[in-house]
C-alpha positions, 0 to 999 in steps of 0.5 A: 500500500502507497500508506506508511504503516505507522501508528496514528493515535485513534486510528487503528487498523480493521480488515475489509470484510470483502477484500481481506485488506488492512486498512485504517477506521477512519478510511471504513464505511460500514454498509447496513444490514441487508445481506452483507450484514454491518460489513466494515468496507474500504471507503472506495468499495462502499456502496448504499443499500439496495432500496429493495431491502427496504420493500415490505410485503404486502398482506394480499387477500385471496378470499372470494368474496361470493362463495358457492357450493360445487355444483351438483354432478348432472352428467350422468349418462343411463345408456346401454347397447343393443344385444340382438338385431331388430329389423325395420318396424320392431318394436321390441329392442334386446338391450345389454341391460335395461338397468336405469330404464323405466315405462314413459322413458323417452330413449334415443336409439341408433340405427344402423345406417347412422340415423338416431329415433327418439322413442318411449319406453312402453314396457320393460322386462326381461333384457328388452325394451318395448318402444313407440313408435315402431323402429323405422330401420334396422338394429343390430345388424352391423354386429359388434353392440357399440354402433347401436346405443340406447340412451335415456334423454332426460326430460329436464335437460335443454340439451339434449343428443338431437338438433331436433326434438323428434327428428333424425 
């Protein structure tokens, strides 16, 4: 160092807490809290606080303010799929299950080219679905039981598989 080492009464020697260097008091800054922690520095490597050290949080409140119970479950799908092939004009469909059916159910039913037939269960019993009107295709030909659904229609619900209410 360019400084003569010699006694100076009152001005003692620290260590710079970052370089490791001796240097005089009278020549130390301290740098305040923050991460450096009081740190005792050479005047020329002092630098002030980071203002964001000051920055305080902020309590945020993430409550809502109009709480609601979940909703119900409506997504519940009565279906089942046709056992055995129906020709055009039947009216007695043999179904996988007739679990979840009941008489003055209206059903929707597939048809083999495609079409679905909205109908109402007549009658129920044994594996099979007594419905109104007649089939006006046929069921079950295809093979298979997954191209011929029947599903329940709900009456409540405004939505519904079919564009229209009683049509293809």
């Amino acid at each position: 160092m360019s400084e003569p080492w010699r006694y100076r009464p009152g001005d003692h020697y620290v260590l710079d807490d970052l370089s490791g260097f001796k240097i005089r008091r009278s020549r130390a800054r301290t740098i305040p809290g923050g991460q450096t922690g009081q740190a005792l520095v050479d005047g020329r490597r002092w630098e002030a606080q980071q203002p964001q050290d000051f920055v305080r949080g902020v309590a945020d409140e993430q409550g809502v303010d109009v709480a609601r119970p979940r909703q119900e479950n409506r997504f519940v799908v009565v279906g089942t799929s046709v056992s055995a092939p129906v020709a055009a004009g039947g009216a007695v469909v043999p179904v996988v299950s007739n679990c979840g059916f009941a008489v003055g159910d209206r059903i929707q039913v597939m048809l083999d080219r495609g079409e679905n037939v909205v109908a109402t269960i007549v009658a129920v019993g044994g594996g099979t679905l007594e419905i109104a009107p007649a089939l006006p295709g046929a069921v079950g030909f295809l093979g298979g039981g997954m191209e011929n659904m029947v599903l329940k229609l709900v009456p409540d619900s405004s939505s519904s598989f079919l564009p229209s209410e009683g049509g293809v």
